[in-house]
N, CA, C and O atoms as a CHARMM CRD file, in Angstrom:
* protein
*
  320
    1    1 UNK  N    -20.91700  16.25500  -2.20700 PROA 1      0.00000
    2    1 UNK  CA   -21.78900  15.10700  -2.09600 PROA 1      0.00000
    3    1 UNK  C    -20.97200  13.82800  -2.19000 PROA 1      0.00000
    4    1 UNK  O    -19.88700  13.90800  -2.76700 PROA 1      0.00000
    5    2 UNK  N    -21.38800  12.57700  -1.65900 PROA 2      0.00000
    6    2 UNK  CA   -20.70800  11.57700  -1.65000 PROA 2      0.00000
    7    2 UNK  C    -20.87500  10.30600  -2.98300 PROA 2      0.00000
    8    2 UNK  O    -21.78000   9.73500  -3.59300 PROA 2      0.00000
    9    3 UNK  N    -19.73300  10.32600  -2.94800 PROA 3      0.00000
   10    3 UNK  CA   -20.17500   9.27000  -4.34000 PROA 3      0.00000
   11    3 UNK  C    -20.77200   7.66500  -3.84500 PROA 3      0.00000
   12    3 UNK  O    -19.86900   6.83000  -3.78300 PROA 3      0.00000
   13    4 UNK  N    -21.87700   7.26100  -3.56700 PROA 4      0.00000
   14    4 UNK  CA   -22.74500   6.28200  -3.42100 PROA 4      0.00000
   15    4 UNK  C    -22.38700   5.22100  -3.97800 PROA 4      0.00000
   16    4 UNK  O    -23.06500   4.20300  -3.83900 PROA 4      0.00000
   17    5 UNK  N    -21.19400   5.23300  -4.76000 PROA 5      0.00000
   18    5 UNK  CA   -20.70400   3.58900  -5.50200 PROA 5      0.00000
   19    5 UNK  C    -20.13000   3.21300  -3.93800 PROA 5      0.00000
   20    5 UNK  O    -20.91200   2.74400  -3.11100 PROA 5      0.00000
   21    6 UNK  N    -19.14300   3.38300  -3.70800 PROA 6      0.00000
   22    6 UNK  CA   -18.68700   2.83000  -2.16700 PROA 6      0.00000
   23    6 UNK  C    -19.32900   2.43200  -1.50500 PROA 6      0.00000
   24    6 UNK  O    -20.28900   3.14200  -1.20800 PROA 6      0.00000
   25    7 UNK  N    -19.21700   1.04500  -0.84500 PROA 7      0.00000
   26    7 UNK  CA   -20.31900  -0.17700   0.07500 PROA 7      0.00000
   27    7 UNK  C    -20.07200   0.65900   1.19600 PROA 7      0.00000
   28    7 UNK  O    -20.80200   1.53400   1.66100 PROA 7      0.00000
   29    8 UNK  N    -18.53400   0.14000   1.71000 PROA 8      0.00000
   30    8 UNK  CA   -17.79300   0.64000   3.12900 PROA 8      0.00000
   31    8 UNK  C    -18.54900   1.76300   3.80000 PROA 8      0.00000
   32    8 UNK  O    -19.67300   1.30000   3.99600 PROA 8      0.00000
   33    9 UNK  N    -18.52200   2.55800   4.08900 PROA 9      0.00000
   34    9 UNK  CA   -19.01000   3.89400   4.84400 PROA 9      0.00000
   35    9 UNK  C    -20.02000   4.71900   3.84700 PROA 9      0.00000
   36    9 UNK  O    -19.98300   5.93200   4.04900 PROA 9      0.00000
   37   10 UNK  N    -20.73400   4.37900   3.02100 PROA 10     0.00000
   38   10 UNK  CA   -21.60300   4.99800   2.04200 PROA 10     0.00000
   39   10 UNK  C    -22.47600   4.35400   1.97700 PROA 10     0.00000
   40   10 UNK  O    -23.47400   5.02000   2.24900 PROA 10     0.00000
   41   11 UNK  N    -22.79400   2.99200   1.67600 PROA 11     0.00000
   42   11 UNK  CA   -23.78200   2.19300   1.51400 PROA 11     0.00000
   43   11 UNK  C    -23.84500   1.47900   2.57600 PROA 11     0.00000
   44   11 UNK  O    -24.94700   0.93200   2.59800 PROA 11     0.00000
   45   12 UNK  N    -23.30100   1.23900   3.35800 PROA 12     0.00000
   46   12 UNK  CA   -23.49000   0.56100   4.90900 PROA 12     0.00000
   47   12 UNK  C    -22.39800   0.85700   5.73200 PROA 12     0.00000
   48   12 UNK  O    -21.28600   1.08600   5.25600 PROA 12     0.00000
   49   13 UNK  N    -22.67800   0.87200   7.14700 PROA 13     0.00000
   50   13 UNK  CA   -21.55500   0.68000   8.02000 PROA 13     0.00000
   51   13 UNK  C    -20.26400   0.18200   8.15200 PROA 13     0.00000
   52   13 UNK  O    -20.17600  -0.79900   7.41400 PROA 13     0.00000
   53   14 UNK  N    -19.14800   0.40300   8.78200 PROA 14     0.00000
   54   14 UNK  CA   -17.87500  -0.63500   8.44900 PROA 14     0.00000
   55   14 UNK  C    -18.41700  -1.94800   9.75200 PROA 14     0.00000
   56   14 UNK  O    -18.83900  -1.63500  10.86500 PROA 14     0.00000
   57   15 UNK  N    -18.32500  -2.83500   9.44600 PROA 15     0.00000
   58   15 UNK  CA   -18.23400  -4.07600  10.55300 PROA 15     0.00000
   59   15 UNK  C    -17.34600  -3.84000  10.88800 PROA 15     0.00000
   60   15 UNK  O    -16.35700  -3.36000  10.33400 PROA 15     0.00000
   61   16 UNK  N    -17.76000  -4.46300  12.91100 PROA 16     0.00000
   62   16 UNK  CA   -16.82300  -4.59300  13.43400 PROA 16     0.00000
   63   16 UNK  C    -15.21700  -5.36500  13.51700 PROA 16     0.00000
   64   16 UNK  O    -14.26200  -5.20400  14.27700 PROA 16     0.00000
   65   17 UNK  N    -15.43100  -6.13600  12.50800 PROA 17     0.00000
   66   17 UNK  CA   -14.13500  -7.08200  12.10900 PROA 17     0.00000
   67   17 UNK  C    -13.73500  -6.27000  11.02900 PROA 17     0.00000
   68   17 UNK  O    -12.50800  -6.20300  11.11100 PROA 17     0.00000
   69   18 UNK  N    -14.15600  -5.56700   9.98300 PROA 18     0.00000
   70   18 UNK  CA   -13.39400  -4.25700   9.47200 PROA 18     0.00000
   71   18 UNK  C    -12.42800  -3.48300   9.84000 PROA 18     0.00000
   72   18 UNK  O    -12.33500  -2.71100  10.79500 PROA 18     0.00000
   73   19 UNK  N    -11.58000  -3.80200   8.84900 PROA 19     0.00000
   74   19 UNK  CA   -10.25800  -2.52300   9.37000 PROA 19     0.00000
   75   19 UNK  C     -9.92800  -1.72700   8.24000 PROA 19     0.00000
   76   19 UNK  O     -9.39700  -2.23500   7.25200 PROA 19     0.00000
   77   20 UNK  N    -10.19700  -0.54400   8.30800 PROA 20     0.00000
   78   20 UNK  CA    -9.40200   0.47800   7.39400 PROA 20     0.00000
   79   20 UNK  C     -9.08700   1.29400   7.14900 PROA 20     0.00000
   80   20 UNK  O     -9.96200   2.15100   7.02700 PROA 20     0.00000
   81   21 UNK  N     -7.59100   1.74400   6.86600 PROA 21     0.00000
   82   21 UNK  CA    -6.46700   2.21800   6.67600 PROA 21     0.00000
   83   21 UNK  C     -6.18300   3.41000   5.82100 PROA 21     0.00000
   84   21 UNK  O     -6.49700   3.15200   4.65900 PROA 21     0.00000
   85   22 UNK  N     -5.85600   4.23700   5.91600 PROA 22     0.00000
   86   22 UNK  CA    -5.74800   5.30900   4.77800 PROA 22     0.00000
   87   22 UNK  C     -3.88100   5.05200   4.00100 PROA 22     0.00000
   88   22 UNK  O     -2.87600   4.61900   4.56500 PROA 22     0.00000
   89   23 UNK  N     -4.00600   5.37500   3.03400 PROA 23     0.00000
   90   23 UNK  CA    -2.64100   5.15100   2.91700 PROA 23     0.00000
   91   23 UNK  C     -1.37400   5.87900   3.18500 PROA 23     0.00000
   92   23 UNK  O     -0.19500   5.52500   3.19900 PROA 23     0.00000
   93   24 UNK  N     -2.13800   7.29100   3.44500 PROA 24     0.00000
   94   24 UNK  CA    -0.68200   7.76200   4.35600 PROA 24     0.00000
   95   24 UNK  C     -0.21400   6.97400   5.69900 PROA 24     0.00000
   96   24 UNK  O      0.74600   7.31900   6.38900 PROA 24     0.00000
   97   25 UNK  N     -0.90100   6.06400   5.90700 PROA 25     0.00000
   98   25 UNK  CA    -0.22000   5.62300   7.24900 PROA 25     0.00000
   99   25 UNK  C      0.90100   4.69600   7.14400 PROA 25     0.00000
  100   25 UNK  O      1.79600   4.53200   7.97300 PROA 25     0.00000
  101   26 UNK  N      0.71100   3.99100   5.79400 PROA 26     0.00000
  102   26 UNK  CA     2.01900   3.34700   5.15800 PROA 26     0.00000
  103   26 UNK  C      1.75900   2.16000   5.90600 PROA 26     0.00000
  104   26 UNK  O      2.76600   1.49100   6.13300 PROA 26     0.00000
  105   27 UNK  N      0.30400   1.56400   6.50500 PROA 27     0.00000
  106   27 UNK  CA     0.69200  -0.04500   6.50800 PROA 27     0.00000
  107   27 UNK  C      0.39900  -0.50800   5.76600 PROA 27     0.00000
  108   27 UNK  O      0.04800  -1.54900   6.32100 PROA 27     0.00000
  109   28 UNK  N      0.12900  -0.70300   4.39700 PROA 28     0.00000
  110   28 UNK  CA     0.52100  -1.52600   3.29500 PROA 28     0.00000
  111   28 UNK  C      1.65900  -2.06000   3.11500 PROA 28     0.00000
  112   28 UNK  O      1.86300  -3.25900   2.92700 PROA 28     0.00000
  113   29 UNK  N      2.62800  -1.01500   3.17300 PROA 29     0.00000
  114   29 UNK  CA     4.28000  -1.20900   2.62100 PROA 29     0.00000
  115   29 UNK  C      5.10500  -1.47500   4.39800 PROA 29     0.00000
  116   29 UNK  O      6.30500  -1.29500   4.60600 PROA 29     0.00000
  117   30 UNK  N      4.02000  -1.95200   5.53100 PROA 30     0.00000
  118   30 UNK  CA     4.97200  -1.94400   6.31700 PROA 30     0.00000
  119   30 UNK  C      4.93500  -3.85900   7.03400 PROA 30     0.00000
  120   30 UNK  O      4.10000  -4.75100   7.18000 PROA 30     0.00000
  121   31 UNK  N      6.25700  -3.66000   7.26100 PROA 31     0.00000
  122   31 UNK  CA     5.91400  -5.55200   7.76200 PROA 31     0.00000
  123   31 UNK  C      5.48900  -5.46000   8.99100 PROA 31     0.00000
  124   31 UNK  O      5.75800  -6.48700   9.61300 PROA 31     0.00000
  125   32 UNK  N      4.95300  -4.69100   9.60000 PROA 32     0.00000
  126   32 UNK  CA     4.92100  -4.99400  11.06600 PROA 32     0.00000
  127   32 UNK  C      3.30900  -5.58500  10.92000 PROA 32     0.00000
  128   32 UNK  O      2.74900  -6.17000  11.84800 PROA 32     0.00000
  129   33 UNK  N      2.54000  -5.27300   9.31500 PROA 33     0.00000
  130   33 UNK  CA     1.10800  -5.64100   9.38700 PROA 33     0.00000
  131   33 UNK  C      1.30200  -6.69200   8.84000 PROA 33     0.00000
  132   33 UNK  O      0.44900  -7.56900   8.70200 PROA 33     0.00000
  133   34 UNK  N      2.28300  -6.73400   8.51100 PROA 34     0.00000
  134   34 UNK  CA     2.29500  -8.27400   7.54400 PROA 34     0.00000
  135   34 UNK  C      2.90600  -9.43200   9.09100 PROA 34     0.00000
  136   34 UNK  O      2.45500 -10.57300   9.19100 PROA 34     0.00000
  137   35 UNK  N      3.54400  -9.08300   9.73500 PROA 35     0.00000
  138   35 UNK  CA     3.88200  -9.89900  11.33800 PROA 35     0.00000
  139   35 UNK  C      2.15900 -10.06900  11.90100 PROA 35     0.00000
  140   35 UNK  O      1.63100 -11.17900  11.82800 PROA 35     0.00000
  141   36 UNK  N      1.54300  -9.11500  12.33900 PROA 36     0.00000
  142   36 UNK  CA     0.15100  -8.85300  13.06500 PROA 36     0.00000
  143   36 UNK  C     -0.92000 -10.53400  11.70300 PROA 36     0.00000
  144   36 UNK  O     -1.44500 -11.62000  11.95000 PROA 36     0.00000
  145   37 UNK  N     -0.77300 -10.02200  10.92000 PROA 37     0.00000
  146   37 UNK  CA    -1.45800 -10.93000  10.24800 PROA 37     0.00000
  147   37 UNK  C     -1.32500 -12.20500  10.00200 PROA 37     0.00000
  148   37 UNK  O     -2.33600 -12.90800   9.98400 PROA 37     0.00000
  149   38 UNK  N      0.42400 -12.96700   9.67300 PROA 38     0.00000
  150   38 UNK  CA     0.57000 -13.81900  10.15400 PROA 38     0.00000
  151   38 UNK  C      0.18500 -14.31700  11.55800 PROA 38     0.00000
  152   38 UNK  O     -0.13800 -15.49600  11.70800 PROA 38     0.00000
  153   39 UNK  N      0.20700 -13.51000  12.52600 PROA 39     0.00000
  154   39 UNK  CA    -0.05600 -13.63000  13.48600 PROA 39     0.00000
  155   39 UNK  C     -1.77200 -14.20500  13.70800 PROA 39     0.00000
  156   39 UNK  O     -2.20800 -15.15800  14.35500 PROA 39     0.00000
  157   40 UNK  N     -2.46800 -13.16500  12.86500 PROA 40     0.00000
  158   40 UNK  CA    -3.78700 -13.70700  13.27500 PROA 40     0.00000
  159   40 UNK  C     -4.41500 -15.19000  12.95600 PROA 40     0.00000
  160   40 UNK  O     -5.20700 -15.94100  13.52500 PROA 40     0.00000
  161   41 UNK  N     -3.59300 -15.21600  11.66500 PROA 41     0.00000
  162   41 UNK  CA    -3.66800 -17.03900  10.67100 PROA 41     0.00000
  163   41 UNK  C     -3.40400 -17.20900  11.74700 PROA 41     0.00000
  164   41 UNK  O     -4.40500 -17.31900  12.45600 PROA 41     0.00000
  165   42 UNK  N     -2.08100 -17.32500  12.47300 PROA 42     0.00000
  166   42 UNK  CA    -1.47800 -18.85700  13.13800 PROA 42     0.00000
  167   42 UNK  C     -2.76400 -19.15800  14.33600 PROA 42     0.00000
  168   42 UNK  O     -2.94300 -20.20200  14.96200 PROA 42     0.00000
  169   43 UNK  N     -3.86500 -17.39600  14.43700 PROA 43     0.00000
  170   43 UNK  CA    -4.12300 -18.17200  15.98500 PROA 43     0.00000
  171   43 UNK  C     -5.88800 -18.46500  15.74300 PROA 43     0.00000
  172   43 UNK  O     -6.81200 -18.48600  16.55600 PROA 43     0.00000
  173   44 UNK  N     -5.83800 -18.74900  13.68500 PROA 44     0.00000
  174   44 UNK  CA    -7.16300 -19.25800  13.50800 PROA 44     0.00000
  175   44 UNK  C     -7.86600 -18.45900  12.71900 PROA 44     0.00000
  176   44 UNK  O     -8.70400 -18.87900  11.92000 PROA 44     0.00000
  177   45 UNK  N     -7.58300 -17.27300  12.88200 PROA 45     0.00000
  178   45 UNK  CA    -8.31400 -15.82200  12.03500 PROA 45     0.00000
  179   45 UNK  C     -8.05600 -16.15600  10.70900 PROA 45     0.00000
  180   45 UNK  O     -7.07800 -16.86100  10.46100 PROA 45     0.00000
  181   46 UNK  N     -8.96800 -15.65700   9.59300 PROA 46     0.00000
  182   46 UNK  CA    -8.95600 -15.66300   8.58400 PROA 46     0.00000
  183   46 UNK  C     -9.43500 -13.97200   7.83600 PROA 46     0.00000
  184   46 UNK  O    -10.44600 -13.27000   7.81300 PROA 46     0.00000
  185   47 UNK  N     -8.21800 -13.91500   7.37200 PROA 47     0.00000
  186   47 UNK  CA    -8.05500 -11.95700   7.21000 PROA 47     0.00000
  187   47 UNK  C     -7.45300 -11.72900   5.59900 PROA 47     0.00000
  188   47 UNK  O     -6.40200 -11.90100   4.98100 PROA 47     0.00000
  189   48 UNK  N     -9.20600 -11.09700   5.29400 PROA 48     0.00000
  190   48 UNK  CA    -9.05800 -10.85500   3.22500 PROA 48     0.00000
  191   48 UNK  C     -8.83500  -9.39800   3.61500 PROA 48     0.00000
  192   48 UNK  O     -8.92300  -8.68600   4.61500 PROA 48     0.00000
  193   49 UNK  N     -8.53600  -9.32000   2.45300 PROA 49     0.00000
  194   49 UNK  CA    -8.71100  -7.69700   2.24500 PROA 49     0.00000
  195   49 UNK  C     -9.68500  -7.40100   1.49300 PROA 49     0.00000
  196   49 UNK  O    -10.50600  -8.12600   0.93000 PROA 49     0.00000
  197   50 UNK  N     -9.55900  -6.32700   1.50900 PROA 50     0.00000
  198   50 UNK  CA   -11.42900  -5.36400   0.94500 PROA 50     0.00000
  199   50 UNK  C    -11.36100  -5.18800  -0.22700 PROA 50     0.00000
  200   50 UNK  O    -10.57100  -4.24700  -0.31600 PROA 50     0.00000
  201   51 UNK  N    -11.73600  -5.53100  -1.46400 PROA 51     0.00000
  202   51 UNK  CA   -11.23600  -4.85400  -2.72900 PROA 51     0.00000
  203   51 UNK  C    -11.62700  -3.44300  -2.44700 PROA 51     0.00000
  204   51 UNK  O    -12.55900  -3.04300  -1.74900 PROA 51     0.00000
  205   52 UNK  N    -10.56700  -2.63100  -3.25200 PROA 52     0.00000
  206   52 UNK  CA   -10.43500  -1.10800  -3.21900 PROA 52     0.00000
  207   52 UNK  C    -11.69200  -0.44400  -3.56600 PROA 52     0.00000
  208   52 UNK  O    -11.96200   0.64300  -3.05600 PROA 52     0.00000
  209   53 UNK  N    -12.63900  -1.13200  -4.56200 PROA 53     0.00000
  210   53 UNK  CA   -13.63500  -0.53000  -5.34700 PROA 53     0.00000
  211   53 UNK  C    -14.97400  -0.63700  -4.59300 PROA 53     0.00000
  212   53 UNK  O    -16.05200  -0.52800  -5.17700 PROA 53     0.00000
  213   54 UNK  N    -14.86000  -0.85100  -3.28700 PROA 54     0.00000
  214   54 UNK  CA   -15.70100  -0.90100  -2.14300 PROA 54     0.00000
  215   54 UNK  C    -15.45800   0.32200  -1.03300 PROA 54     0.00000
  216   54 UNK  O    -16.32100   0.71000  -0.24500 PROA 54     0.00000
  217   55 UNK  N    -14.14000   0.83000  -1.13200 PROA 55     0.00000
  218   55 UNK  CA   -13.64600   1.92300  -0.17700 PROA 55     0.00000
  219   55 UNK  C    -13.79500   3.47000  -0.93300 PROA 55     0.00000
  220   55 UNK  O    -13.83400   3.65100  -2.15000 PROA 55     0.00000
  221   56 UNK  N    -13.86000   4.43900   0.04600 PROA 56     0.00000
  222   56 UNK  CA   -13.68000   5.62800  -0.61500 PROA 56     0.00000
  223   56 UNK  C    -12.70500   5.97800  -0.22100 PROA 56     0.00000
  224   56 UNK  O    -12.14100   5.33400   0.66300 PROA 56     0.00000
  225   57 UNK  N    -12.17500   7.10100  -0.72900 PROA 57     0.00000
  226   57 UNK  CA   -11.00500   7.92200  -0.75900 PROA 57     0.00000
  227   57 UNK  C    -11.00600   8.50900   0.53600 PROA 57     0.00000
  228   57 UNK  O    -11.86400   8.33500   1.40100 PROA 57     0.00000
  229   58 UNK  N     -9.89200   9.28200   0.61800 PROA 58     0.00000
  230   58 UNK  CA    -9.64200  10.01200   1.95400 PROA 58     0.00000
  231   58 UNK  C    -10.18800  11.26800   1.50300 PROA 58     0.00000
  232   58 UNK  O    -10.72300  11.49500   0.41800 PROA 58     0.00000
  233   59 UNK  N     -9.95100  12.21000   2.65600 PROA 59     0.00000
  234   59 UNK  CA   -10.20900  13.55600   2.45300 PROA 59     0.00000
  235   59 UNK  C     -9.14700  14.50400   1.57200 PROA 59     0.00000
  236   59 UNK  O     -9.20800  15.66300   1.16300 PROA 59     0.00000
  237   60 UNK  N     -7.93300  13.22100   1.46100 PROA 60     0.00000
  238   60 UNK  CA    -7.28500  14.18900  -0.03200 PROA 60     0.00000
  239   60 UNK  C     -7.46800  13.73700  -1.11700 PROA 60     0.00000
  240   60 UNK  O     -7.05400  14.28400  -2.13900 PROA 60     0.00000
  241   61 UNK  N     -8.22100  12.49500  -1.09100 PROA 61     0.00000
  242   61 UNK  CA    -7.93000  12.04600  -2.42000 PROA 61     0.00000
  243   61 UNK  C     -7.62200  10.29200  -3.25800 PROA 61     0.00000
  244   61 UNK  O     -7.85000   9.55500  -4.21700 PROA 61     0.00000
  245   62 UNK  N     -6.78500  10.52100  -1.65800 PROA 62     0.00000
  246   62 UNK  CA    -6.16000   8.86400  -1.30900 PROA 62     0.00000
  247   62 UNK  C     -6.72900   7.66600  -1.77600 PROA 62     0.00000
  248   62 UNK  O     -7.95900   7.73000  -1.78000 PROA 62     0.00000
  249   63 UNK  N     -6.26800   6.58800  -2.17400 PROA 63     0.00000
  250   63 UNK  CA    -7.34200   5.20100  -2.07900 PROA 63     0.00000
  251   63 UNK  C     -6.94700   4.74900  -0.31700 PROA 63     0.00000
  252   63 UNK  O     -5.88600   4.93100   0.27800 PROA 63     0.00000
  253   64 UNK  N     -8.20100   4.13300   0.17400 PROA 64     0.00000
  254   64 UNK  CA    -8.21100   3.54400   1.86800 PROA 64     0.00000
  255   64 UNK  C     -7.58700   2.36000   1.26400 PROA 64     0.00000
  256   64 UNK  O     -7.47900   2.21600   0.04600 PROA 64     0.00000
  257   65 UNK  N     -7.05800   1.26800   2.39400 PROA 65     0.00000
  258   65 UNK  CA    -7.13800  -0.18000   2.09400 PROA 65     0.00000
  259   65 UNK  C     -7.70600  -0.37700   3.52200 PROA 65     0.00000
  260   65 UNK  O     -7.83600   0.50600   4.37000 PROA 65     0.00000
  261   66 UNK  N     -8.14300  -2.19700   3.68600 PROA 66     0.00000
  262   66 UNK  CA    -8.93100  -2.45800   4.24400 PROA 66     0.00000
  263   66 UNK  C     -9.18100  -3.89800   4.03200 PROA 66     0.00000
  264   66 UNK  O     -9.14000  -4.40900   2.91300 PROA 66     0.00000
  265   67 UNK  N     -9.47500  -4.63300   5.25900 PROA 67     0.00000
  266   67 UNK  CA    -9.18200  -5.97600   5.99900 PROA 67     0.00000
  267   67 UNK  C    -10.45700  -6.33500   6.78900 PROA 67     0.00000
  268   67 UNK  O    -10.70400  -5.74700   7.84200 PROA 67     0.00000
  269   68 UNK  N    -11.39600  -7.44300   6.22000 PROA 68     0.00000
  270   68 UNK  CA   -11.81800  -8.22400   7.02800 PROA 68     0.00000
  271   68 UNK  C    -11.66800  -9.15200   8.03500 PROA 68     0.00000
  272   68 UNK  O    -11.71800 -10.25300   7.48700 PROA 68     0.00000
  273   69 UNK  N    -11.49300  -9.29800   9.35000 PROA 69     0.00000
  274   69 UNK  CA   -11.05500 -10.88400   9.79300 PROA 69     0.00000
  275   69 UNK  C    -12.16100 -11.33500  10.19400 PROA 69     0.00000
  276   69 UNK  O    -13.12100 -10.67900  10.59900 PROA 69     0.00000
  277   70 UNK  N    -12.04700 -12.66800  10.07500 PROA 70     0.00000
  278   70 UNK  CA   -12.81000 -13.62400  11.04900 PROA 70     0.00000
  279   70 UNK  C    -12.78100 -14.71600  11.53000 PROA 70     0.00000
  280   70 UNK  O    -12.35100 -15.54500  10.72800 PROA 70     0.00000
  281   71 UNK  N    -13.04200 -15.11500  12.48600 PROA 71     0.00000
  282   71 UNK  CA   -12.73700 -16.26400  13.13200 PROA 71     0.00000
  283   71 UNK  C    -12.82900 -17.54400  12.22900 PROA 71     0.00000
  284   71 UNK  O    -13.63600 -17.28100  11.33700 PROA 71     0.00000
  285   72 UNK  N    -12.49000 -18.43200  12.12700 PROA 72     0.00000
  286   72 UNK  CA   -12.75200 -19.92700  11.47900 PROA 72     0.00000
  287   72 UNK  C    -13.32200 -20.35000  12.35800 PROA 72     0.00000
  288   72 UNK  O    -13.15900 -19.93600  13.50600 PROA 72     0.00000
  289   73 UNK  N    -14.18100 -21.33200  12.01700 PROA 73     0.00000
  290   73 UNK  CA   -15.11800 -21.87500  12.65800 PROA 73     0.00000
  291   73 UNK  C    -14.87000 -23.15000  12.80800 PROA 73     0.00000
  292   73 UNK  O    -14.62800 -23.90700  11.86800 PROA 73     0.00000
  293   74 UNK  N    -14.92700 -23.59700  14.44200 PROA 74     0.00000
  294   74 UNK  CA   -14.26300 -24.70600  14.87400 PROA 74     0.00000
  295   74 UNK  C    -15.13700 -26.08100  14.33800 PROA 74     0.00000
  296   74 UNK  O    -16.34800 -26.28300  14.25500 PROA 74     0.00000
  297   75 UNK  N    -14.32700 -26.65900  14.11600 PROA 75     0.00000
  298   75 UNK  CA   -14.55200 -27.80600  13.51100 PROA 75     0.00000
  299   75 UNK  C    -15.21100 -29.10500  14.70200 PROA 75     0.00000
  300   75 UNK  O    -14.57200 -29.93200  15.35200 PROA 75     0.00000
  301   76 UNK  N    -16.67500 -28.86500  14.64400 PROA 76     0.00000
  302   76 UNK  CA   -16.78600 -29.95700  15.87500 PROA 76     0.00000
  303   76 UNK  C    -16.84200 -31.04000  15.95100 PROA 76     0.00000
  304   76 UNK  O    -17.14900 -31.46900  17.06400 PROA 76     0.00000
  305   77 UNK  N    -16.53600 -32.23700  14.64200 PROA 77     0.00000
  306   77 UNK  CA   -15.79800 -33.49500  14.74100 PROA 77     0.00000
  307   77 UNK  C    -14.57700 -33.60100  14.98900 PROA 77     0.00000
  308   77 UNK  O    -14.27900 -34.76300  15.26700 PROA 77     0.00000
  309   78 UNK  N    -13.60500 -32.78500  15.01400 PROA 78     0.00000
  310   78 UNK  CA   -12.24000 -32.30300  15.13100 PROA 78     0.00000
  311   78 UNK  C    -12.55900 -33.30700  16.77200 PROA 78     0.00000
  312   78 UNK  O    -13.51000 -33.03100  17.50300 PROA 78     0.00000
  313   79 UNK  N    -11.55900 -34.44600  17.08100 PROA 79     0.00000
  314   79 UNK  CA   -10.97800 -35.00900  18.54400 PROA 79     0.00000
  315   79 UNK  C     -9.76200 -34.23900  19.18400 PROA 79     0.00000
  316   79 UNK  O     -9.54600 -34.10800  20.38900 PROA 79     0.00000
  317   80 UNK  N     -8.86500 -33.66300  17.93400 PROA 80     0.00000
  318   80 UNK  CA    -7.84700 -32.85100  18.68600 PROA 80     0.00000
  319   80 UNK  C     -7.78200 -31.82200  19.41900 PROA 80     0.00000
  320   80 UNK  O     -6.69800 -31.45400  19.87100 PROA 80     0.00000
């Protein structure tokens, strides 16, 4: 049976701006997510991560991690 504390995939759907990761895949500890994410800041995105105590485990056991983005919202007095 599933433990029902978990929001993520237990208590609701993942959104589509949801991302998440199991940790054998090792992008936590890898920079190429930490490049992708700078990446998304520079082009406006704004990307939290999920606290853990919202995710469930994997099928071994694992803790998931997990990333919201979303757009910033353009500023419409902004002239530039």
């Amino acid at each position: 049976m599933e433990n029902p504390r978990y929001i993520v995939t237990n208590i609701r759907e993942q959104h589509d701006n949801e991302f998440i990761f199991g940790v054998g895949e090792r992008v936590v500890a890898c920079k190429e997510i930490d490049r992708l994410f700078r990446f998304l800041r520079d082009e406006g995105y704004q990307v939290k991560y999920i606290d853990k105590r919202s995710l469930p485990n994997d099928n071994n056991g694992n803790n998931l991690v997990g990333w919201t983005i979303q757009k910033y919202k353009e500023n419409e007095n902004d002239d530039c």
